[in-house]
N, C-alpha and C positions, 0 to 999 in steps of 0.2 A: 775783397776785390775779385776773389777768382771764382766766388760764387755768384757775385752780378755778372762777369763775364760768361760764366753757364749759361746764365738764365735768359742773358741778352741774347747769346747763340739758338739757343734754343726757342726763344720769342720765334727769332728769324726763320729758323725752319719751319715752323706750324707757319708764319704768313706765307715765305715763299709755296708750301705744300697748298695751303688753302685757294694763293692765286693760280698755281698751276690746274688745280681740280675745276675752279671757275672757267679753265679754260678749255675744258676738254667734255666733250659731252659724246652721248652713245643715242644712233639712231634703230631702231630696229626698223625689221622687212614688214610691220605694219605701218610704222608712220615716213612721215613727214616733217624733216627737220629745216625750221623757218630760223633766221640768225638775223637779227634786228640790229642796227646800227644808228646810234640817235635818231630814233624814231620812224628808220627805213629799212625796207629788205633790202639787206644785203646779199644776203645768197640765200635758197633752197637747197640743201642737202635730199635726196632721190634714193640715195643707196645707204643700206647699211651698212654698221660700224661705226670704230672710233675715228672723233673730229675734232678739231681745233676752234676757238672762235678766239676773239680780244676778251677778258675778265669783264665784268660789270663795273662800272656803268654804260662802257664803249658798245659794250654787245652783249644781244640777250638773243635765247631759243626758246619760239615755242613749237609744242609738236601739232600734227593735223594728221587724223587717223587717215589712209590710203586706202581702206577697204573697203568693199562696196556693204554700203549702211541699207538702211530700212525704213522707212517712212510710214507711218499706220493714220488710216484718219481717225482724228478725235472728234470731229463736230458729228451731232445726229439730228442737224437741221435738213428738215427737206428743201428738197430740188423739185419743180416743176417741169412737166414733162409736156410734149406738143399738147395734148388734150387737155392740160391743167389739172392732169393729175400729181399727188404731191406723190412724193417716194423717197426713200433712203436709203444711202448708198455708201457701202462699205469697202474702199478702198485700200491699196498697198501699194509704192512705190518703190524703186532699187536705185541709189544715187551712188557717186561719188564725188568727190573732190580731184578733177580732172588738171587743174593749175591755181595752186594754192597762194601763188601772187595775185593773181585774178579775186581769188577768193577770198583772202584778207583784206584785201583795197574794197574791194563791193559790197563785203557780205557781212563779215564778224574774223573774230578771232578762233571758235571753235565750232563743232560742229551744231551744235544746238542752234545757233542764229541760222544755218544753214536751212534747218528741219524747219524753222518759224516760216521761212521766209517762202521757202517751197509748198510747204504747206499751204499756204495763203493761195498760192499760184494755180497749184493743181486744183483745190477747190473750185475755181476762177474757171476752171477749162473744162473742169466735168460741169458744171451750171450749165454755162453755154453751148457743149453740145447734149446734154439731155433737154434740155430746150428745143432742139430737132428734132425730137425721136418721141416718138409713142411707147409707152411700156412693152408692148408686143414686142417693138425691135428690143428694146432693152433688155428684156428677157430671154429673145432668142435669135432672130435673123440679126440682126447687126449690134451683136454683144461686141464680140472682137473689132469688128469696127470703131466704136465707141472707143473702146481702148486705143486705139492708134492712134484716132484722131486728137485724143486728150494730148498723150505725149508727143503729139506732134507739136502741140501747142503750148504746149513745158518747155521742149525746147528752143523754141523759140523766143521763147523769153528768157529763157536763165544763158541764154549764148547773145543776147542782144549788142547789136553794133559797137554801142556808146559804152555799155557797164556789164561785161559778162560776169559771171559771175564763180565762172572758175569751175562748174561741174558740171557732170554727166549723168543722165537721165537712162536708165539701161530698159527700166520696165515698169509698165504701167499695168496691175493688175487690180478687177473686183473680184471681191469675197461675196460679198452681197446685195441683192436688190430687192428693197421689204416696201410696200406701200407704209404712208408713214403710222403712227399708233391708233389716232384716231378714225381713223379708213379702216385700219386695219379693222380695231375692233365693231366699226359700224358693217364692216363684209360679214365679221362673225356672228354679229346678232343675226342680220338677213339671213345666213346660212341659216343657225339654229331655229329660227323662226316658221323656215320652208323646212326642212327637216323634223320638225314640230308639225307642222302641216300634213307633209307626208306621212308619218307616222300615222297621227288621228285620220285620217283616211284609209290607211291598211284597219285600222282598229276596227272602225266603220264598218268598215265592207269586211274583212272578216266575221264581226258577229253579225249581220244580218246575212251570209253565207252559213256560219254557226246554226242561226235561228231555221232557215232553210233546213239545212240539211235534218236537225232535230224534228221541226214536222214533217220533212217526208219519213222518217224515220217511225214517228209516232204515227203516222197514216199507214206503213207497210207492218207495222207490227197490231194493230187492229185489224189491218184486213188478215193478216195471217194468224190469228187470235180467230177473226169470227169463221173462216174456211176449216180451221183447226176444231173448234167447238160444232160447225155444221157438220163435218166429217165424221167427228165422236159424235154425234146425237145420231148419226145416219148409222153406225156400225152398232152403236145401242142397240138403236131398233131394230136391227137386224136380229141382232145376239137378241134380245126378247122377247122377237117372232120367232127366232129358232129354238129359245128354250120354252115358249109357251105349243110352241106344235109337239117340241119330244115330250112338256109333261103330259099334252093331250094324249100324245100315240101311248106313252105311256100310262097314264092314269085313265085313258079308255080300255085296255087290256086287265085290269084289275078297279075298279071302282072303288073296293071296299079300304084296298092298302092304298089306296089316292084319298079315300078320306082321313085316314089313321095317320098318314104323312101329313096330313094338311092341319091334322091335330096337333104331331111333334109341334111341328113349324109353329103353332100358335103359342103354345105352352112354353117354348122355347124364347120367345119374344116375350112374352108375359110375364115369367117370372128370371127376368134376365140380371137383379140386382135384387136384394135380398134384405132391403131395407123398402121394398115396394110392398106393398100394403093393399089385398083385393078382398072385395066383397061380392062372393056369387054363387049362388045355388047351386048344392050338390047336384040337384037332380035336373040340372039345365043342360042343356045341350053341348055346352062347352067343356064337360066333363067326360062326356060319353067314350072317348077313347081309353081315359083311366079307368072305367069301368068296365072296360071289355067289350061293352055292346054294338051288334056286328050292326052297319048301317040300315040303316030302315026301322029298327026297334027302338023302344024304350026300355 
C-alpha cells in the first residue's frame, strides 16, 4: 500500500510538472509569440520573455520570425519591355511581418506562405512596369525609378483595404538585367560574325600593304644593286685606265723588263696547278724569257 501511495504521488507530480510546462512558453527578441484559443488569436506576445498561456487543448503558440527576411526571385522567365524586347530580371526584396494577426488571417501560418505569396506579387509589378520602359531606361536613366514604382505597387497590394496582409515591404532592389538566353546568344553570334569580319579585313589589307611594301622594297634594292654595280664598273675602269697608263709610263721607260714581266705574268698563269699538262716548243716564243734572250733576238 505505501509503495502504490509513492507511485501515485509521484504519478501526480510528473502530470502537474508536465501541465505547468504546457503552460509556460519563452518568446525571444526575434520572434513573435501568436497563443491560439480554440481555433482563434487570442493574444500576440511583442516582447520577450517568459509567458503564461491555458495547457493544450485550450491554447496553443505559434511563433512568426520579427526580422526583416529576404525574398530572391526564382523565376528566369522573360519580361517584355516597350520595344518587345524579351529580358531577365534578377531581383531582391526586404519584407517583414508588420502585424502578425493580419498575417495569419490572410496569409498562412509561417513565413514561407508569406515569400509564395509576395513573390507572385512582385513578379506582377515588375511585368507591368517594364512593359513601360525600353531597356535603355532599364539599364540606365530610370533604373531607380523602376524600383520605386514596383514597390510602390507591392504595397499597395499586400496593405489592401479588404485583406492586408500584415507586412512591410522595406526595399525593392535589381541585381540584374540580362537580355534573355536566346537574344543573348543570337547578339553573340552577330558580334563574333562582325568581329570575324573585322578581323579578315585587317588581314586583307595588311597583306596587300605587306605585298606593297615587299615590292617597293625589291624595286629600291635593284635600283641600288644596279647604281652599286654602275658605280663599281665606273671605279674599275678607272683603276684600269690608271693601271694600264702607269704600266705604259712604265713599260715605255724599259721595253725589255716590260717584256720579261709580261713573260712572268704568263708562265705564272700557265703553270698555276701542277696537274696541267702543256705541249709547246722550246724554241717558240713563249720561252724566250727562260732563255734569257734579250727582246728582239732569237
Amino acid at each position: 500500500m505505501k509503495m502504490n501511495k509513492i507511485g501515485f504521488v509521484l504519478s501526480g507530480l510528473l502530470l502537474i510538472v508536465a501541465i505547468v510546462s504546457s503552460m509556460l512558453f519563452v518568446v525571444n527578441e526575434r520572434q513573435f509569440g501568436v497563443v491560439y484559443q480554440l481555433g482563434q488569436i487570442q493574444r500576440v506576445v511583442t516582447e520577450p520573455g517568459l509567458n503564461f498561456k491555458m495547457p493544450p487543448p485550450f491554447q496553443n503558440i505559434i511563433y512568426l520570425d520579427k526580422r526583416l527576411l529576404t525574398l530572391e526571385t526564382t523565376d528566369t522567365e522573360p519580361m517584355l519591355t516597350a520595344e518587345r524586347q524579351r529580358v531577365v530580371i534578377d531581383w531582391f526584396v526586404r519584407w517583414r511581418i508588420s502585424d502578425p494577426s493580419a498575417y495569419i488571417r490572410n496569409v498562412g501560418l509561417d513565413e514561407r506562405a508569406g515569400a509564395l505569396l509576395l513573390n507572385r506579387v512582385v513578379r506582377n509589378a515588375f511585368q507591368e512596369e517594364v512593359n513601360k520602359r525600353t531597356v535603355r531606361e532599364l539599364l540606365s536613366t530610370r533604373r531607380e525609378e523602376l524600383m520605386a514604382d514596383v514597390q510602390r505597387q507591392v504595397l499597395l497590394a499586400v496593405r489592401g483595404a479588404e485583406r492586408p496582409w500584415g507586412i512591410d515591404v522595406v526595399d525593392v532592389r535589381i541585381t540584374r538585367i540580362d537580355f534573355a538566353e536566346t537574344i543573348t546568344r543570337s547578339v553573340f553570334q552577330r558580334m563574333e560574325a562582325e568581329r570575324l569580319r573585322v578581323a579578315n579585313e585587317l588581314r586583307a589589307t595588311g597583306f596587300a600593304e605587306g605585298e606593297a611594301i615587299r615590292a617597293d622594297a625589291d624595286r629600291q634594292r635593284e635600283v641600288i644593286l644596279a647604281e652599286a654595280f654602275r658605280e663599281a664598273q665606273r671605279i674599275k675602269g678607272e683603276a684600269d685606265a690608271e693601271a694600264a697608263r702607269s704600266y705604259n709610263e712604265a713599260f715605255g721607260r724599259d721595253p725589255a723588263f716590260a717584256q720579261f714581266w709580261r713573260s712572268l705574268e704568263a708562265y705564272r698563269a700557265s703553270f698555276n696547278s701542277q696537274n696541267d699538262i702543256m705541249i709547246v716548243d722550246p724554241s717558240s716564243e713563249f720561252f724566250r724569257g727562260m732563255r734569257g734572250s734579250a727582246p728582239g733576238t732569237r
